[in-house]
BALOBA-1460 file (C-alpha; in Angstrom, 3 decimals):
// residues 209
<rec num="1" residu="x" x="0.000" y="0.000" z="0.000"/>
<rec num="2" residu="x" x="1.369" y="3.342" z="-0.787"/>
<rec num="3" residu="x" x="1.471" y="6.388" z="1.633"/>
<rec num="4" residu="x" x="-1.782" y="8.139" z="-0.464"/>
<rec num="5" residu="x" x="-3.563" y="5.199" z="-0.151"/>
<rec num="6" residu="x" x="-2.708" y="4.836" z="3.441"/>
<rec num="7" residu="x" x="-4.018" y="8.256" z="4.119"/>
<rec num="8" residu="x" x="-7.103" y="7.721" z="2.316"/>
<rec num="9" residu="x" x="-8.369" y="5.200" z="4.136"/>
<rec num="10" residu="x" x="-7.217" y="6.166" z="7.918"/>
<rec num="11" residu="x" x="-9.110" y="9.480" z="6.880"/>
<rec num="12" residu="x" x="-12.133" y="7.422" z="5.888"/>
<rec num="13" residu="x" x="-12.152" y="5.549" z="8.875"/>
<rec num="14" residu="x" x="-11.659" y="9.183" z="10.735"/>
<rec num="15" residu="x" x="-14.865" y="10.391" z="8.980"/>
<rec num="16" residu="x" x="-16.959" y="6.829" z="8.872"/>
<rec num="17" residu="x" x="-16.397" y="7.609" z="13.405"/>
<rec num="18" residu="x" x="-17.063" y="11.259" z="13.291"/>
<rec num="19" residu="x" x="-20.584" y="10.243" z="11.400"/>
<rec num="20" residu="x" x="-21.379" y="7.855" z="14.069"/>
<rec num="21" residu="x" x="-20.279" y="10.363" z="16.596"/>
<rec num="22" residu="x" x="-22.812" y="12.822" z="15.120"/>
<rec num="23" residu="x" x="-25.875" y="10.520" z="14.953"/>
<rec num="24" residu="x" x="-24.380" y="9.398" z="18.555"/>
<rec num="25" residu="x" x="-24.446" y="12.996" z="19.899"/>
<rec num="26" residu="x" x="-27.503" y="14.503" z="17.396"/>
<rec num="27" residu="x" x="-24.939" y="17.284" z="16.844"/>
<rec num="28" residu="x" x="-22.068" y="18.386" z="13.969"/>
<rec num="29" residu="x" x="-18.149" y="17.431" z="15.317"/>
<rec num="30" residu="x" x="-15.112" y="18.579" z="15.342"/>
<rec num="31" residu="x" x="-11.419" y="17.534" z="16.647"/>
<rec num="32" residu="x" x="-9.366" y="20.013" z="17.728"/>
<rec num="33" residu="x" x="-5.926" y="18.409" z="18.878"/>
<rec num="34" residu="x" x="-2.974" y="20.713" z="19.873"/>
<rec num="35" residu="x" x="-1.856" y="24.355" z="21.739"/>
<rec num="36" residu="x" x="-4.988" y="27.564" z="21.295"/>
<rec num="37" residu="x" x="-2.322" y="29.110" z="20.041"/>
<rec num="38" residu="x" x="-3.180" y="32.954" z="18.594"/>
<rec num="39" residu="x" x="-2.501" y="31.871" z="15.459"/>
<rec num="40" residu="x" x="-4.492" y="29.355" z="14.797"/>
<rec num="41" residu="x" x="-7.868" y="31.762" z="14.921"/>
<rec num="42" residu="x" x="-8.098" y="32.358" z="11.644"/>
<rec num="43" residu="x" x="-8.633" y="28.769" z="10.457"/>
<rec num="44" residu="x" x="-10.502" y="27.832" z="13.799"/>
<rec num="45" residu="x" x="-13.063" y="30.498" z="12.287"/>
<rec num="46" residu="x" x="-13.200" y="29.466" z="8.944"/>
<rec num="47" residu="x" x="-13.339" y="25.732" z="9.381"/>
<rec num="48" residu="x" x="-16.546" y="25.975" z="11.674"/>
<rec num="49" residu="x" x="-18.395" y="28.683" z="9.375"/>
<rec num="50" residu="x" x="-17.574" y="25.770" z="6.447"/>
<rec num="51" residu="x" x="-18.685" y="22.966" z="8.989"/>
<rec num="52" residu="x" x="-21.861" y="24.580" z="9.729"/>
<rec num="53" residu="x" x="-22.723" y="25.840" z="6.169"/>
<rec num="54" residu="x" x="-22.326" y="22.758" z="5.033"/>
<rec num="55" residu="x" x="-24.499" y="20.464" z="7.866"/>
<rec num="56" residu="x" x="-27.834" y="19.537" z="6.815"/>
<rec num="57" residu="x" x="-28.852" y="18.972" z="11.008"/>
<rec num="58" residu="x" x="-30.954" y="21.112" z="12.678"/>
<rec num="59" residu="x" x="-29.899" y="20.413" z="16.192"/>
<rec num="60" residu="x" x="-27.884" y="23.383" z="16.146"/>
<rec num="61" residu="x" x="-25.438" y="21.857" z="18.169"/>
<rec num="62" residu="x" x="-21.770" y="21.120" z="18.143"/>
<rec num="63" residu="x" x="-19.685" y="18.693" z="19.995"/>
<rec num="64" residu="x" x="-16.001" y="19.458" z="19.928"/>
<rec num="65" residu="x" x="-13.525" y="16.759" z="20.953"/>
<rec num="66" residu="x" x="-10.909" y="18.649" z="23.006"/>
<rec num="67" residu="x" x="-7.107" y="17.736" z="23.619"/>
<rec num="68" residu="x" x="-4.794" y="20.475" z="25.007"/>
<rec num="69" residu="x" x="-1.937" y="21.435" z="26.405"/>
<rec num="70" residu="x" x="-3.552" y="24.442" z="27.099"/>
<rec num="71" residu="x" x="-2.537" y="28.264" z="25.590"/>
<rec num="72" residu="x" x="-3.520" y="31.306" z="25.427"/>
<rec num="73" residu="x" x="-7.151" y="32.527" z="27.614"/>
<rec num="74" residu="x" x="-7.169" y="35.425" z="24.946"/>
<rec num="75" residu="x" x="-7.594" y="32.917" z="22.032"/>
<rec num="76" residu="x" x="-10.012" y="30.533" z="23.857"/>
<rec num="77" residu="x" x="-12.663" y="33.867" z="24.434"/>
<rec num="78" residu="x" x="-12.216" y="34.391" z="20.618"/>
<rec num="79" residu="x" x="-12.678" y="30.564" z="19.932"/>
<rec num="80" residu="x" x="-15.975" y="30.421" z="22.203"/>
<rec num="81" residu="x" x="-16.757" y="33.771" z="20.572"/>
<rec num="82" residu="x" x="-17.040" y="31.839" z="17.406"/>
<rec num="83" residu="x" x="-19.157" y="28.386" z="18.106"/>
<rec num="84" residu="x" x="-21.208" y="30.551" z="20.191"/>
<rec num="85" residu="x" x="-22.143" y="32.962" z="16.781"/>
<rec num="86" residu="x" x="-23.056" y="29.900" z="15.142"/>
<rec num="87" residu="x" x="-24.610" y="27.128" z="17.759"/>
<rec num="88" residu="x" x="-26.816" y="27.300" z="20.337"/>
<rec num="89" residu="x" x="-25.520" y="24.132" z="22.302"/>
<rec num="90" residu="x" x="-21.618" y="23.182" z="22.785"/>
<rec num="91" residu="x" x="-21.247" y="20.264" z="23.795"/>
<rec num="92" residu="x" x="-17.569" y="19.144" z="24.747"/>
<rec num="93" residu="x" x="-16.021" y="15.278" z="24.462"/>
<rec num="94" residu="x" x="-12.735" y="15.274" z="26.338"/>
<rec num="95" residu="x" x="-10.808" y="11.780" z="25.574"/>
<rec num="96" residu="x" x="-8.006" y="12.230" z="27.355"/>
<rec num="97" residu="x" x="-6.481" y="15.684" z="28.729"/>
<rec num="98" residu="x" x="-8.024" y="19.075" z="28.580"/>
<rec num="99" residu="x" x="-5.074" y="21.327" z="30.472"/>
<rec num="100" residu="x" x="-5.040" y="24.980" z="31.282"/>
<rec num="101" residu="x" x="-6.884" y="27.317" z="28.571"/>
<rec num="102" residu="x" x="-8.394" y="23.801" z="27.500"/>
<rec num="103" residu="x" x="-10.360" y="23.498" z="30.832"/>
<rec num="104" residu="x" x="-11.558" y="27.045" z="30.159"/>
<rec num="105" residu="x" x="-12.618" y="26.347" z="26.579"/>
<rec num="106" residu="x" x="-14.584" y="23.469" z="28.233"/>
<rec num="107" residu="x" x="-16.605" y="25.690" z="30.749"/>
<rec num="108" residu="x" x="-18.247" y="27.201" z="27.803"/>
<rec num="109" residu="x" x="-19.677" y="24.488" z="27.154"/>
<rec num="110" residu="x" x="-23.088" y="23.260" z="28.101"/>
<rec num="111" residu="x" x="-22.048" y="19.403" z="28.662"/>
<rec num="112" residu="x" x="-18.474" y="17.762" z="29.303"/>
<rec num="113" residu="x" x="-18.219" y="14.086" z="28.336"/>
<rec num="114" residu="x" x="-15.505" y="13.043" z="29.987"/>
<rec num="115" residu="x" x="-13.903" y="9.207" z="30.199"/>
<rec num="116" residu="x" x="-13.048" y="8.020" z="33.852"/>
<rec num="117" residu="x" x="-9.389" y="8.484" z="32.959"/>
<rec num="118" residu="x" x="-9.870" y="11.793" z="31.252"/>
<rec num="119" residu="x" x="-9.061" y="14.838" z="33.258"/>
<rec num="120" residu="x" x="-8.977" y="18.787" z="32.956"/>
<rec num="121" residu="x" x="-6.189" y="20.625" z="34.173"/>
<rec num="122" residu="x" x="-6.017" y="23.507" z="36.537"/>
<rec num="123" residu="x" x="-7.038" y="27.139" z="35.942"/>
<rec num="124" residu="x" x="-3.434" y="28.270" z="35.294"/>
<rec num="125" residu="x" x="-3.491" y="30.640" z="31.698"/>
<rec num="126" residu="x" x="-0.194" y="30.100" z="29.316"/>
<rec num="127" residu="x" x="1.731" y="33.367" z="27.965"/>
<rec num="128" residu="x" x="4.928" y="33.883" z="26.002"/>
<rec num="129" residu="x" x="7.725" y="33.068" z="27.989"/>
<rec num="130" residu="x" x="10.300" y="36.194" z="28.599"/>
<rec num="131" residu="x" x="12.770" y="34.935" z="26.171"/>
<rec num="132" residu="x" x="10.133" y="34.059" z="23.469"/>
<rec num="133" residu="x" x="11.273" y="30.330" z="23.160"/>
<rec num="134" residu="x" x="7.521" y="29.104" z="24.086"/>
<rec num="135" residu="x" x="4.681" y="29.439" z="26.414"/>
<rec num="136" residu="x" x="4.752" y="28.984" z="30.164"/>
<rec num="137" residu="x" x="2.528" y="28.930" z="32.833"/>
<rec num="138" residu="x" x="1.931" y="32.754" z="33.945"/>
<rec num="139" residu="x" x="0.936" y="32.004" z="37.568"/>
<rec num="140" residu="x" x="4.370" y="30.212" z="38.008"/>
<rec num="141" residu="x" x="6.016" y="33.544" z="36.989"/>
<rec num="142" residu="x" x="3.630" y="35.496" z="39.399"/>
<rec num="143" residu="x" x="3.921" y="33.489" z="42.420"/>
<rec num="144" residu="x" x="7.848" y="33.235" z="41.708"/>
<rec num="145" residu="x" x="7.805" y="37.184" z="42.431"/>
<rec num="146" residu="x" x="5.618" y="37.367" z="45.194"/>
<rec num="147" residu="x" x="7.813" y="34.868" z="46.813"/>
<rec num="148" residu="x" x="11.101" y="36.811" z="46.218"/>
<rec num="149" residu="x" x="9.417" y="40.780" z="47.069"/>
<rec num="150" residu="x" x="8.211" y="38.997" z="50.253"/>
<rec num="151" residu="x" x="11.886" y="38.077" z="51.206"/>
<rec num="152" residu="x" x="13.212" y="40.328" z="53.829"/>
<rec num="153" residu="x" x="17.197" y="39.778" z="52.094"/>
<rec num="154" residu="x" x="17.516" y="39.244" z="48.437"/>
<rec num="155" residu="x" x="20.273" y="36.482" z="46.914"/>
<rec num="156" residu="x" x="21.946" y="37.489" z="44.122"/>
<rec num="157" residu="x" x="20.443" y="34.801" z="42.089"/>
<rec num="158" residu="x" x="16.873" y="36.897" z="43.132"/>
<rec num="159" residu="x" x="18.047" y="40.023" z="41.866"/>
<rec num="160" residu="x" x="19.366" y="38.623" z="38.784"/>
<rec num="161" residu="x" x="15.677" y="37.047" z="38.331"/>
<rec num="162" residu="x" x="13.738" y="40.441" z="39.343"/>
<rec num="163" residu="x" x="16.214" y="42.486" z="36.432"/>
<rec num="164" residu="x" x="15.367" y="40.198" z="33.707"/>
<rec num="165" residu="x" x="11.896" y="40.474" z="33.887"/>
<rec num="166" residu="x" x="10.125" y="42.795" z="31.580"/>
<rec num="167" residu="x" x="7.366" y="45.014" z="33.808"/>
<rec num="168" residu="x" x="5.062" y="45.302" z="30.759"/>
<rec num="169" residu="x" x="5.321" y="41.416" z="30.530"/>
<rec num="170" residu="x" x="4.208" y="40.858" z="34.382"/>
<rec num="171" residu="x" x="1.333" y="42.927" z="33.900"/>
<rec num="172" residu="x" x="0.273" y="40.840" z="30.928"/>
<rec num="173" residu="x" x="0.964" y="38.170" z="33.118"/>
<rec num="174" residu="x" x="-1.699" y="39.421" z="35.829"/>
<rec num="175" residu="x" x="-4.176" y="40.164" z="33.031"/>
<rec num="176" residu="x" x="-3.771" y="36.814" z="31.764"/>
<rec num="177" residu="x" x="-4.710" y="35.232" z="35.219"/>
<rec num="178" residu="x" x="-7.417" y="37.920" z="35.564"/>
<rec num="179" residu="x" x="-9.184" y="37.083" z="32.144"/>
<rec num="180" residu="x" x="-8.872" y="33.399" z="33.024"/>
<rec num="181" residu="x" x="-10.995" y="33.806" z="36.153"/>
<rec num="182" residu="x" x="-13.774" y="36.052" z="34.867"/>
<rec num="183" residu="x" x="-14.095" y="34.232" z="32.078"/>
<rec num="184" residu="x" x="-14.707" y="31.279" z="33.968"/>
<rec num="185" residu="x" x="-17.243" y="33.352" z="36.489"/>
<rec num="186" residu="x" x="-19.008" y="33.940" z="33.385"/>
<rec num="187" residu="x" x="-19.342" y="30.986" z="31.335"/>
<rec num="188" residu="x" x="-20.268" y="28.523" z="34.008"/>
<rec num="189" residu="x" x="-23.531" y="30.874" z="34.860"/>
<rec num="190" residu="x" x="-24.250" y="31.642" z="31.361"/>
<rec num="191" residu="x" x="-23.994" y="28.231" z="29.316"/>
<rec num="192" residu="x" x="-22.793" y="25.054" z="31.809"/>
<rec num="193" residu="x" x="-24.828" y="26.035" z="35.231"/>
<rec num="194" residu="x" x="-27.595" y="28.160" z="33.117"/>
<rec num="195" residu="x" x="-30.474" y="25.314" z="34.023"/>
<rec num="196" residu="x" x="-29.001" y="25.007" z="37.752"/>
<rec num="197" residu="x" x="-31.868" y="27.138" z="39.441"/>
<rec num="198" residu="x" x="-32.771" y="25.426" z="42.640"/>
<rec num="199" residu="x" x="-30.429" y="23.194" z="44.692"/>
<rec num="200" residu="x" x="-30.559" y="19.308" z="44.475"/>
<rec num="201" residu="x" x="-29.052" y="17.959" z="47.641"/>
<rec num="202" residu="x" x="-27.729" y="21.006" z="50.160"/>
<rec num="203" residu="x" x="-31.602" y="22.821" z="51.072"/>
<rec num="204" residu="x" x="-33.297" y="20.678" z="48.176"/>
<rec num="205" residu="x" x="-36.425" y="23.198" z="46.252"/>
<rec num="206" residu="x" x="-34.457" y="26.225" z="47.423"/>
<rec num="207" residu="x" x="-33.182" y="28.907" z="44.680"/>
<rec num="208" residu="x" x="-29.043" y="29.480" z="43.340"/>
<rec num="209" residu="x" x="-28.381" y="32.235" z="44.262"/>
């Protein structure tokens, strides 16, 4: 078998599952696999405006299988932005690991399917690391300097740390972790909690409040 032939049939094995998976979940899918990176946007956009233009459901639903590393909370509000213009219901299907922004992308969601292995990561928002080389976990950066200013005698391997960092880049840092929560805050009363009105098993009949 040659490699085009190969490819031709693991895709049509890809797209014979994502059918099932639609009549499964009575909703369109899609597989995003990898970083929210900013620069994938662009084609994020474009490939669900040509995914719904081209479904002949009327659920109006989506169900996105998720797995992430994580990235940036900026791109996930833009990606949410997006399914949210063109479905009413997001559902999310989270095989295996859903980290950082990932978890966040999921609490816009209306249902998580999750396998008992399958786990989301914590609430921690990825930006470009000071040197540029990659993305790194802002809080890490954040707490790092709250541990040193809280020192009552620097080392010199502190102050080395405290003049490399770049002042506008800690404040992105802060804004990152800032967008991360109230995002959160938001989408879990707006799309995942938005039918939780009165309490189940703490004061059972009473309202959320």
């Amino acid at each position: 078998m040659n490699p085009h032939d190969l490819d031709h049939t693991i895709l049509h094995h890809i797209n014979e599952k994502a059918r099932h998976l639609e009549d499964v979940m009575s909703s369109d899918v899609v597989a995003y696999f990898g970083q929210i990176h900013p620069q994938i946007f662009r084609v994020f956009r474009n490939f669900i405006e040509e995914v719904k233009s081209k479904s002949a459901r009327k659920d109006n639903t989506l169900s996105i299988v998720l797995r992430t590393p994580g990235g940036s909370a900026e791109t996930t509000e833009r990606l949410v932005t997006v399914v949210r213009q063109h479905y009413a219901t997001v559902n999310f299907i989270v095989p295996d690991t859903a980290m950082s922004a990932g978890t966040i992308f999921c609490m816009a969601g209306d249902r998580i399917f999750m396998d008992y292995s399958s786990s989301l990561g914590p609430i921690d928002p990825q930006v470009m690391a000071p040197d540029g080389t990659g993305y790194v976990a802002a809080l890490g950066y954040l707490d790092k300097v709250k541990e040193i200013t809280g020192k009552g005698n620097l080392s010199p391997a502190d102050v080395v740390f405290l003049r490399s960092l770049d002042l506008g880049k800690l404040a992105l840092y802060e804004q990152a972790r800032d967008l991360s929560i109230d995002l959160l805050k938001k989408w879990l009363v707006q799309f995942k909690f938005k039918d939780w009105t009165h309490h189940r098993t703490t004061n059972p009949g009473a309202p959320v409040t």
